[in-house]
Backbone and ligand atoms as CSV (ligand in chain L), in Angstrom:
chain,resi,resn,atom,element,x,y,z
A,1,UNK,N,N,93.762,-20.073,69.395
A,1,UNK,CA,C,92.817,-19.444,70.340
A,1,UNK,C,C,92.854,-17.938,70.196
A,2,UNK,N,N,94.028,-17.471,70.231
A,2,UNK,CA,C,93.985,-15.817,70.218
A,2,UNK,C,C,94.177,-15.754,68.553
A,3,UNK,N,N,94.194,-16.335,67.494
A,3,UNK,CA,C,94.135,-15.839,66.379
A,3,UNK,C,C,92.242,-15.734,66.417
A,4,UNK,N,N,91.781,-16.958,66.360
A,4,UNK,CA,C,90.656,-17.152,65.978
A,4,UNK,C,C,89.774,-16.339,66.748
A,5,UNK,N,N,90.108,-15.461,67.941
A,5,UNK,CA,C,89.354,-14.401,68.870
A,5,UNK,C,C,89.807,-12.959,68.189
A,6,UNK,N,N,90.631,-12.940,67.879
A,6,UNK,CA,C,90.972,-11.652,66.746
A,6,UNK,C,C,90.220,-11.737,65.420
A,7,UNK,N,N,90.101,-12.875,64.795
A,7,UNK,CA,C,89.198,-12.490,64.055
A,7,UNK,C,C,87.814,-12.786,63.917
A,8,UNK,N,N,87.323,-12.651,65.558
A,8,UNK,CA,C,85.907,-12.915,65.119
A,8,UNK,C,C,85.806,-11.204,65.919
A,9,UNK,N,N,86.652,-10.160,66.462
A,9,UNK,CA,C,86.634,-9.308,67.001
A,9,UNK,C,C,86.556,-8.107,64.985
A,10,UNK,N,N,87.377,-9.206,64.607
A,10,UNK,CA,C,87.658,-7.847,63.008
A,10,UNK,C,C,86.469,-7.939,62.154
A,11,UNK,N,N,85.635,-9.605,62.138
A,11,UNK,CA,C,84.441,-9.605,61.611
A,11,UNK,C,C,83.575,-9.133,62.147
A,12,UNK,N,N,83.663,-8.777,63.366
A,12,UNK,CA,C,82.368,-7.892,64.027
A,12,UNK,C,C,82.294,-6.318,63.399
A,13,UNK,N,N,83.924,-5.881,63.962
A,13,UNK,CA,C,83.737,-4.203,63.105
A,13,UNK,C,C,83.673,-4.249,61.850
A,14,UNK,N,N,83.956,-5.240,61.105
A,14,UNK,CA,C,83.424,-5.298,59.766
A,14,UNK,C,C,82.091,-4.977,59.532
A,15,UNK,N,N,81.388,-6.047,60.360
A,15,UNK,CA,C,79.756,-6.066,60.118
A,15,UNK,C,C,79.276,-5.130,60.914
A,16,UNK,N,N,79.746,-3.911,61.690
A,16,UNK,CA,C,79.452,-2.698,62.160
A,16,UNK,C,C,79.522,-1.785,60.848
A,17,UNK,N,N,80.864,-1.676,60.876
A,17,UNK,CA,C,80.959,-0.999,59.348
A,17,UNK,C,C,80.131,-0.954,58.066
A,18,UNK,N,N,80.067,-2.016,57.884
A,18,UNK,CA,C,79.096,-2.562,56.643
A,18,UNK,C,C,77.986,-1.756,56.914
A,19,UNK,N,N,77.172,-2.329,57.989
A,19,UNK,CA,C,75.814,-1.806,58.521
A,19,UNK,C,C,75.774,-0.568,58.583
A,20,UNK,N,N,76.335,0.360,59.186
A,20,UNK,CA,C,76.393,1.903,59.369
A,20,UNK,C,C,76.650,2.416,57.894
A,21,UNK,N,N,77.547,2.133,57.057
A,21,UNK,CA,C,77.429,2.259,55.901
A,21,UNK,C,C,76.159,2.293,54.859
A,22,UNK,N,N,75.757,0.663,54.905
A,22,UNK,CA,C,74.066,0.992,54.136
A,22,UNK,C,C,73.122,1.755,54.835
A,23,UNK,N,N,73.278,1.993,56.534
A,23,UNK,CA,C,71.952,2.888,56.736
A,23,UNK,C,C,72.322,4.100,56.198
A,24,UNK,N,N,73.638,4.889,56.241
A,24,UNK,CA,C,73.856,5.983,55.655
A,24,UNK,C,C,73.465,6.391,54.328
A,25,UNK,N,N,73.948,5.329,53.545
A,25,UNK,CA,C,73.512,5.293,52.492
A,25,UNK,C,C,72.108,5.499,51.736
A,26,UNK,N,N,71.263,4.893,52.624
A,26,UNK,CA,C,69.731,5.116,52.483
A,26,UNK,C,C,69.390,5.926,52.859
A,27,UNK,N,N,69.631,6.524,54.377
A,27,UNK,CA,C,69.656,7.897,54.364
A,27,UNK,C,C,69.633,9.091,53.648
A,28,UNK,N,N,70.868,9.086,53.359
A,28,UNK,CA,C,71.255,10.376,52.193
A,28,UNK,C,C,70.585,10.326,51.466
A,29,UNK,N,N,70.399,9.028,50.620
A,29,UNK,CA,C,69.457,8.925,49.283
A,29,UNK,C,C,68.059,9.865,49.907
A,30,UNK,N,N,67.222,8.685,50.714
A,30,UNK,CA,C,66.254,9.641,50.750
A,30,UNK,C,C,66.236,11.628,51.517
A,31,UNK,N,N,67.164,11.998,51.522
A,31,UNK,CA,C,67.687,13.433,52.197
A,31,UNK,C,C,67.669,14.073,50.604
A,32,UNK,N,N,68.685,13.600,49.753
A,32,UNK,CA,C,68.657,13.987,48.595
A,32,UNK,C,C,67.659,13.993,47.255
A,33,UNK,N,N,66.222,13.444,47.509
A,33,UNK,CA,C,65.746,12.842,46.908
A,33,UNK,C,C,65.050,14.527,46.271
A,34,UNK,N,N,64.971,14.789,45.600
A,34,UNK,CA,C,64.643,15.976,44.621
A,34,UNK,C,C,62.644,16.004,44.954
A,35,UNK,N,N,62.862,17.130,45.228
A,35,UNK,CA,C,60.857,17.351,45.484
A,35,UNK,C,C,60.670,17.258,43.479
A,36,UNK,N,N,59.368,17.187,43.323
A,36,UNK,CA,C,58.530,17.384,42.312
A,36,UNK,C,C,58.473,18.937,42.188
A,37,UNK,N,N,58.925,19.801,41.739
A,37,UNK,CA,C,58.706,21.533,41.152
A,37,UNK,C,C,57.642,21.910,39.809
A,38,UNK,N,N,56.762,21.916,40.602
A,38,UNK,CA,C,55.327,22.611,40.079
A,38,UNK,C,C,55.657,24.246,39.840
A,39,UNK,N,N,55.245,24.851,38.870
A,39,UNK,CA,C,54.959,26.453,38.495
A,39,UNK,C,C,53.897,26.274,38.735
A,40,UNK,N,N,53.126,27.168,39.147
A,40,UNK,CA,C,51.618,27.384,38.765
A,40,UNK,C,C,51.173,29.029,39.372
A,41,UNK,N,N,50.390,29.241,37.935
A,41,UNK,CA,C,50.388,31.205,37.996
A,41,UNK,C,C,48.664,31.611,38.513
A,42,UNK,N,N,48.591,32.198,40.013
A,42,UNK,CA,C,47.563,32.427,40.513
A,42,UNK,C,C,47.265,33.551,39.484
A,43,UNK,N,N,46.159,33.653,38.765
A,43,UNK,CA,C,45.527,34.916,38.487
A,43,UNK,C,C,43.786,35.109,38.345
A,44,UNK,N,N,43.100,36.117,37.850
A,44,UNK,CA,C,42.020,36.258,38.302
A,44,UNK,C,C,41.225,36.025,36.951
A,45,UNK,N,N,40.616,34.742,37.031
A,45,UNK,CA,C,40.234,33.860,38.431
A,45,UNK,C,C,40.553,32.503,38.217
A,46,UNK,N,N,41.493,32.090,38.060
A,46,UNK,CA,C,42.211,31.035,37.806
A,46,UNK,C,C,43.407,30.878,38.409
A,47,UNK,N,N,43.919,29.398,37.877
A,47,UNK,CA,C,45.482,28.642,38.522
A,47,UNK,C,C,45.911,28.111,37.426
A,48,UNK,N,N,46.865,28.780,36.527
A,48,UNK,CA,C,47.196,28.165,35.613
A,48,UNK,C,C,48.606,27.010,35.478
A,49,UNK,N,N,48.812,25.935,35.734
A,49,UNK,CA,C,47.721,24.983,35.400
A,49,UNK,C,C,46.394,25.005,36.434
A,50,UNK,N,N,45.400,24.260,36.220
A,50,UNK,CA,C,44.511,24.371,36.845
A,50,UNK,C,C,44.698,23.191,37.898
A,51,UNK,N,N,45.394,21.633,36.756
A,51,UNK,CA,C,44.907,20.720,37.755
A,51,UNK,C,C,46.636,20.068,37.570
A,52,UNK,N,N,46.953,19.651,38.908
A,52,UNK,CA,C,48.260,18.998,39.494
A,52,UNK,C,C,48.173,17.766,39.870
A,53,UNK,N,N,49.215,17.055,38.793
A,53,UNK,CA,C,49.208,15.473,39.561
A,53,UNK,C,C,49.955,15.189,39.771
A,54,UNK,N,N,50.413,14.617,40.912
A,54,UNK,CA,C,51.644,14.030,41.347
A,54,UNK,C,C,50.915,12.804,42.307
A,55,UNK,N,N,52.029,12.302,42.624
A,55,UNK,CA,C,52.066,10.490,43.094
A,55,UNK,C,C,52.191,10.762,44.636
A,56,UNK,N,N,51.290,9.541,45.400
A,56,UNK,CA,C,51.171,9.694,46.759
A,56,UNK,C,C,52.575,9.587,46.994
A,57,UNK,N,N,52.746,10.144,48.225
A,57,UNK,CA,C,54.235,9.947,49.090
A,57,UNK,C,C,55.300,10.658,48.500
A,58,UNK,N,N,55.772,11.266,47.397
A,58,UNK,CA,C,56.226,11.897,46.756
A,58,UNK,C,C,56.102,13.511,47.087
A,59,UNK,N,N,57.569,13.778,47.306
A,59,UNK,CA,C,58.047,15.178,48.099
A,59,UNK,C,C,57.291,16.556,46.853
A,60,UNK,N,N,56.584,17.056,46.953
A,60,UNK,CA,C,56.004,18.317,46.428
A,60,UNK,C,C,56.303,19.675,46.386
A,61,UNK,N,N,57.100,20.717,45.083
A,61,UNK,CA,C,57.208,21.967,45.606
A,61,UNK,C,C,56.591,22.232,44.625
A,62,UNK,N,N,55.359,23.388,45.513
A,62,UNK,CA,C,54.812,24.523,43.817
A,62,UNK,C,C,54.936,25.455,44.522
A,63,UNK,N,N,55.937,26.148,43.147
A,63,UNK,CA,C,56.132,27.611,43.286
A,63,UNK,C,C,54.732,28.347,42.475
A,64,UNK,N,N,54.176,29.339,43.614
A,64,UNK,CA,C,52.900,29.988,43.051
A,64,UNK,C,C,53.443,31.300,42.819
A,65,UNK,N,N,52.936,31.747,41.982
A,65,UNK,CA,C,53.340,33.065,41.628
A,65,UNK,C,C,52.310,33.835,40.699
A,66,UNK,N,N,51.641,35.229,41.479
A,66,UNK,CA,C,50.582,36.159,41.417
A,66,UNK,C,C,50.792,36.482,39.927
A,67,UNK,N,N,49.742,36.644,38.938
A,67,UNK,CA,C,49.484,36.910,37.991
A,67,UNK,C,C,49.082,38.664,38.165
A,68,UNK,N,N,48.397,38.890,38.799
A,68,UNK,CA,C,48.054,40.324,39.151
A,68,UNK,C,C,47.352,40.165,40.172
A,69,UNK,N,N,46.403,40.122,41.201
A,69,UNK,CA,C,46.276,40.872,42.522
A,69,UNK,C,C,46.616,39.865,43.416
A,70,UNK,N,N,46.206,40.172,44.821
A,70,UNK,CA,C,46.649,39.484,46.196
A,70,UNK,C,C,46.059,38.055,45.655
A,71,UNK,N,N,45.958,37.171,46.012
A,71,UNK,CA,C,45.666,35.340,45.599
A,71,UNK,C,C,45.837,34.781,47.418
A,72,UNK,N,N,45.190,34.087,47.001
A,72,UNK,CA,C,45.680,32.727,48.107
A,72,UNK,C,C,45.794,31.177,47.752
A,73,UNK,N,N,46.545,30.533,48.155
A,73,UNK,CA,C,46.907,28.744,47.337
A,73,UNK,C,C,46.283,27.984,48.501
A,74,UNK,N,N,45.490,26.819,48.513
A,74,UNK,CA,C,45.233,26.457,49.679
A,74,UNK,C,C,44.580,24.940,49.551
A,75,UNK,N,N,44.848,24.233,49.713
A,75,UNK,CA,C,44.330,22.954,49.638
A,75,UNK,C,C,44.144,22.536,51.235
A,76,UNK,N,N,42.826,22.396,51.406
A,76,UNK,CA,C,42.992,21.727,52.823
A,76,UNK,C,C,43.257,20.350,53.583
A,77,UNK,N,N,43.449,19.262,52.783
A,77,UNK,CA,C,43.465,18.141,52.671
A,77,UNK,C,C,44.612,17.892,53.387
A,78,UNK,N,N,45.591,18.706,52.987
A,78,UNK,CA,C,47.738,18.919,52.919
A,78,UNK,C,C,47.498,20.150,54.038
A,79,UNK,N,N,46.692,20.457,54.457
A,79,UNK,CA,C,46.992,21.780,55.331
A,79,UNK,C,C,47.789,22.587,54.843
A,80,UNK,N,N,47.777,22.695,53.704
A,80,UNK,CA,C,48.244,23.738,52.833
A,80,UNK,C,C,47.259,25.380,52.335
A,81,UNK,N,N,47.904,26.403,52.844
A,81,UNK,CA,C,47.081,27.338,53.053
A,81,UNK,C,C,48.432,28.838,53.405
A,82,UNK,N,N,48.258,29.432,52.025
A,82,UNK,CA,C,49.260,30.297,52.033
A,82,UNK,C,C,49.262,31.845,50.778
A,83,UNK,N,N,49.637,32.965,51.226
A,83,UNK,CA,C,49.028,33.986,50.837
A,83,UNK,C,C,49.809,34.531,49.416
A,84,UNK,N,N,49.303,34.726,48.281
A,84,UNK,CA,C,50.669,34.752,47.772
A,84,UNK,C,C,50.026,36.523,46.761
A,85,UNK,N,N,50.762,37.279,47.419
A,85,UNK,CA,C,50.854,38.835,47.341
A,85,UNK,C,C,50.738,39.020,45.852
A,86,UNK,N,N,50.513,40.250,45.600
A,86,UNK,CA,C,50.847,40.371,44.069
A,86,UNK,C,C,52.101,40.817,43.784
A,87,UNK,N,N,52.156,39.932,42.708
A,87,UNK,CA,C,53.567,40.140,41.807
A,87,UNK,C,C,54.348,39.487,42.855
A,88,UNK,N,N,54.198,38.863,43.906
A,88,UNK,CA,C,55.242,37.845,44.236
A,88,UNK,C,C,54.907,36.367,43.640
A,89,UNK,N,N,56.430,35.485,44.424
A,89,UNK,CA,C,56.369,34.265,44.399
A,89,UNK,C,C,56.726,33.580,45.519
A,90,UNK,N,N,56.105,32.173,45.953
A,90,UNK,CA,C,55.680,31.700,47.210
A,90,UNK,C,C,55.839,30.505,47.090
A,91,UNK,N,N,56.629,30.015,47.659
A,91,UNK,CA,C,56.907,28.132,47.444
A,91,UNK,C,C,56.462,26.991,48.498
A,92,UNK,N,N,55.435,26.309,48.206
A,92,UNK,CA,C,55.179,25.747,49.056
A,92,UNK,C,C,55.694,23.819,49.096
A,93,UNK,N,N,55.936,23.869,50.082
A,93,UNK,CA,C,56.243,21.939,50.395
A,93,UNK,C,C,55.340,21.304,50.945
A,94,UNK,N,N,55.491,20.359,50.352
A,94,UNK,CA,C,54.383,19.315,51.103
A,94,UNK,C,C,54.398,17.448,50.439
A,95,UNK,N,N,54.118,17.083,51.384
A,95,UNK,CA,C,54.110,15.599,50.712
A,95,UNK,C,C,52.729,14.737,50.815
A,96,UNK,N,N,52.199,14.604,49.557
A,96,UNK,CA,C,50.014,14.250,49.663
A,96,UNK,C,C,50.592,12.914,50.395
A,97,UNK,N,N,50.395,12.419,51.134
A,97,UNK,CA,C,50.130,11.185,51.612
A,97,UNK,C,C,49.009,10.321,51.648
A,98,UNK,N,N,48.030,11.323,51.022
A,98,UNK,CA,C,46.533,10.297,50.661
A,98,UNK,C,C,46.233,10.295,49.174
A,99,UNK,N,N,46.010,9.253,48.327
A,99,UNK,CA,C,45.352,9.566,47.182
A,99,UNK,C,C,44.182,9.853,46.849
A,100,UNK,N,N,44.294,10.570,45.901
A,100,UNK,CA,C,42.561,11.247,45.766
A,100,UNK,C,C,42.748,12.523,44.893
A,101,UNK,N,N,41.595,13.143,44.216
A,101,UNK,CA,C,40.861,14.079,44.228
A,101,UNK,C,C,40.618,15.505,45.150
A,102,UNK,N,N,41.976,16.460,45.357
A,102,UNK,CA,C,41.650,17.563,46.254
A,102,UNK,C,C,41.865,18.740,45.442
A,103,UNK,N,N,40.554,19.697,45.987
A,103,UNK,CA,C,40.057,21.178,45.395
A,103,UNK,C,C,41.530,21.832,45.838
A,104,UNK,N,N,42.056,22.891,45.312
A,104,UNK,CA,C,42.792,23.559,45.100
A,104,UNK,C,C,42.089,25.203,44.832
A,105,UNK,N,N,41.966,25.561,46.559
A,105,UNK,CA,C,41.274,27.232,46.483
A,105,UNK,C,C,41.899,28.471,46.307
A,106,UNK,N,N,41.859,29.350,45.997
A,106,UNK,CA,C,41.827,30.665,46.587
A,106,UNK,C,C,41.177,30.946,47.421
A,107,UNK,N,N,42.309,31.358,48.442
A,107,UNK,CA,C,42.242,31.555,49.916
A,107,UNK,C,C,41.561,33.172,50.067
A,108,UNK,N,N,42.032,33.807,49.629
A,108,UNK,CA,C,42.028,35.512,50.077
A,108,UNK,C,C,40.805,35.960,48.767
A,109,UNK,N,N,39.904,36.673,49.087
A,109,UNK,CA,C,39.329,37.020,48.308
A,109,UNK,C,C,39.830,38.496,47.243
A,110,UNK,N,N,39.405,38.067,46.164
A,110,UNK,CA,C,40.629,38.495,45.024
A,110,UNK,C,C,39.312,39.303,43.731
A,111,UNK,N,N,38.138,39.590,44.281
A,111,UNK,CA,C,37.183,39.836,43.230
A,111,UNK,C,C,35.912,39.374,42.936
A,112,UNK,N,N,35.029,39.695,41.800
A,112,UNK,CA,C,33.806,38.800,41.641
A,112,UNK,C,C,34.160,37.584,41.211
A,113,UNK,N,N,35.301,37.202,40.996
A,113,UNK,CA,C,35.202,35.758,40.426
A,113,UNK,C,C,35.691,34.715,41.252
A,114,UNK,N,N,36.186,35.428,41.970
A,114,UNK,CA,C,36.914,34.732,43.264
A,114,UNK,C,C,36.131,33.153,44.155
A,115,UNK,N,N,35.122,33.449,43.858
A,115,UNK,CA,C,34.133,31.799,44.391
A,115,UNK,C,C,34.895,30.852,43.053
A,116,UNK,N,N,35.021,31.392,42.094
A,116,UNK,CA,C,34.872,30.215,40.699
A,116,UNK,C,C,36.659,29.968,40.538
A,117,UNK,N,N,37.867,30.472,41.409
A,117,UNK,CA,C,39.053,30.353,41.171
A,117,UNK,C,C,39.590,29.007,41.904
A,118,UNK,N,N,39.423,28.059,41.521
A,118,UNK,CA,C,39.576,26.451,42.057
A,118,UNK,C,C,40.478,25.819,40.692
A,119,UNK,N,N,41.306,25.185,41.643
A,119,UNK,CA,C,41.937,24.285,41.056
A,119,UNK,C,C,41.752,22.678,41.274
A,120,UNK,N,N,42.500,21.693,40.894
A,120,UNK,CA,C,42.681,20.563,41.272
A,120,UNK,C,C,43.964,19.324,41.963
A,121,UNK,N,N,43.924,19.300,42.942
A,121,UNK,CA,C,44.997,18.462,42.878
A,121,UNK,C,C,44.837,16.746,42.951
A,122,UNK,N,N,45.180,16.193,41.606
A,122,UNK,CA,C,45.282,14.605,41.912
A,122,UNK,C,C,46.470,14.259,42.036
A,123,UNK,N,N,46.344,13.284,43.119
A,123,UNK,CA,C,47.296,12.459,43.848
A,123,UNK,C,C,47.063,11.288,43.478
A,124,UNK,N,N,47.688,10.531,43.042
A,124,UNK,CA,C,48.163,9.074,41.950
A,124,UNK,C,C,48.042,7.746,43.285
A,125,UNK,N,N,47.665,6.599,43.179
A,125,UNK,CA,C,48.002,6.127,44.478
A,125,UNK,C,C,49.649,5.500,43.917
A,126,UNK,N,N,50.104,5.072,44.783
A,126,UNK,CA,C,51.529,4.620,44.657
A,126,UNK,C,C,51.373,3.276,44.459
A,127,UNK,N,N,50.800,2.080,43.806
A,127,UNK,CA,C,50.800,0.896,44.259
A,127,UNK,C,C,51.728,-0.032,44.065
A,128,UNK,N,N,53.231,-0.179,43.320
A,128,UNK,CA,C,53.742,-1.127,43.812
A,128,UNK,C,C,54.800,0.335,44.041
A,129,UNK,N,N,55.649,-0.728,45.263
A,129,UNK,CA,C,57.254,-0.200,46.196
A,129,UNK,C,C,58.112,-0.195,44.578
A,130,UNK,N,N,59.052,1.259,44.013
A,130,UNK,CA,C,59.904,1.174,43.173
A,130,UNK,C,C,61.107,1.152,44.624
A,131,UNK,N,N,61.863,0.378,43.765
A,131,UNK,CA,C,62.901,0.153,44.224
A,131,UNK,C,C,63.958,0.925,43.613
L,1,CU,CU,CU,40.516,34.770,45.293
């Protein structure tokens, strides 16, 4: 009686243990999971690269960085919308959660060419779960 109540008391913190263990585990993983690191060089009147693909749901960093005058990076889709000075660099995060086809603007007006400085961003759909 008191053995067999001791160990259904040690298989319980076992199966506490266990459990807290794999959620941690999945946790961290996804905590640690490395963004996607995009370069891409604002200049006038372009985004060099022009067009960015990455996969829905998938963590996103592009570092933008001014070719020569003030620029702006801005996709509105991602509410992404950010100023990137000259001769700096500007890192933005984001994760597309929709697939598709989104324009990639210059935000700040930067010149006569400044209507024609568009980029692209495609977003991949994700369709099967990698495990
Ligand atoms: Cu511009």
């Amino acid at each position: 009686m008191r053995l067999s109540r001791l160990f259904a008391v040690f298989a319980g913190i076992a199966a506490i243990l266990l459990g807290a263990s794999s959620r941690s585990d999945s946790r961290s993983s996804a905590q640690t999971a490395e963004p996607r690191v995009i370069d891409v060089v604002a200049q006038r009147y372009e985004f060099v690269p022009s067009t960015i693909e990455v996969l829905q749901g998938e963590r996103v960093r592009i570092v933008v960085t001014s070719g020569d005058g003030f620029h702006g990076f801005g996709i509105k889709q991602f509410g992404v919308s950010k100023e990137i000075p000259r001769g700096d660099t500007v890192t933005i995060e984001f994760t597309p959660d929709v697939a598709g086809e989104f324009p990639i603007l210059c935000t700040e007006y930067c010149g006569d060419g400044h209507e024609n400085m568009k980029g692209q961003l495609i977003v991949k759909a994700r369709e099967v779960e990698q495990s």
